[in-house]
C-alpha positions as CSV (number, residue, x, y, z in Angstrom):
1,X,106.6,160.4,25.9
2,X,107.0,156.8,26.0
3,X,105.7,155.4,22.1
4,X,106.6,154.5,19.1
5,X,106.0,157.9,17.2
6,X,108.9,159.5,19.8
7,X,111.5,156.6,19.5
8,X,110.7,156.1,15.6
9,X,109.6,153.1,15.2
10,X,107.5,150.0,16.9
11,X,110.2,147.2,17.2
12,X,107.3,144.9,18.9
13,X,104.2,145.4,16.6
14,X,100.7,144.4,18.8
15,X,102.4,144.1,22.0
16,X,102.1,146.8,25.0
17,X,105.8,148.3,25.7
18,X,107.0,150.2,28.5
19,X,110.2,152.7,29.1
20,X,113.0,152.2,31.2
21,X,115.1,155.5,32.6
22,X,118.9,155.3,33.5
23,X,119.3,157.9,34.9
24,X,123.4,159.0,35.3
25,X,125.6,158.7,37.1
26,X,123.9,155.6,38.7
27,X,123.4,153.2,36.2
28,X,120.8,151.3,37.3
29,X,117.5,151.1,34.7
30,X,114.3,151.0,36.6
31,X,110.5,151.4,34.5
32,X,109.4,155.0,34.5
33,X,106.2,154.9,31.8
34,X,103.7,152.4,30.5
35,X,103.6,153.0,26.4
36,X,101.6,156.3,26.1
37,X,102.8,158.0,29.2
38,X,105.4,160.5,30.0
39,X,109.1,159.2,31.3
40,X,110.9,161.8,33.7
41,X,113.9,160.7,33.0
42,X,117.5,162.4,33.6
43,X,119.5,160.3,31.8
44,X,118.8,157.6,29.1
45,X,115.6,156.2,28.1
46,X,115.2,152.7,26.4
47,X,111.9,151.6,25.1
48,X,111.0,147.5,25.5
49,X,108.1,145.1,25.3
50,X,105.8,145.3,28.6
51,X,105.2,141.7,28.8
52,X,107.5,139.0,30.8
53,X,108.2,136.8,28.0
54,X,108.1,133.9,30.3
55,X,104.9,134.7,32.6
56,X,102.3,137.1,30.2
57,X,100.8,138.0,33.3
58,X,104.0,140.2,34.7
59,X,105.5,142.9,33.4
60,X,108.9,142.5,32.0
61,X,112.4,143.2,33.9
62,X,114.8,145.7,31.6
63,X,116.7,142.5,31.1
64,X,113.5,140.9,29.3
65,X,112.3,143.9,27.8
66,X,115.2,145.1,25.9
């Protein structure tokens, strides 16, 4: 599940988050869940803010969010 309560702790208090999978071998982090959803994710999951700290009205890239 993509939340705070299954990664331990809210690093971004008020703000909507999102997960990122990288999956292995390949490397490459895409989004696989909006906060509250499930991540099917075969590799590593990282757990950012949602919003594009430069335009509020996208959604972060894994280089924003993390």
């Amino acid at each position: 599940m993509c939340s705070a309560q299954d990664f331990g702790s809210d690093p971004w208090p008020n703000q909507e988050k999102q997960c990122y999978c990288e999956p292995k071998p390949q490397y490459e982090p895409s989004k696989c869940a909006d906060e509250g959803e499930d991540c099917l994710c075969n590799g590593y999951v990282m757990f950012g803010v949602k919003e594009n700290p430069d335009d509020p009205a996208q959604d972060a890239e894994f280089e924003d969010a993390s």
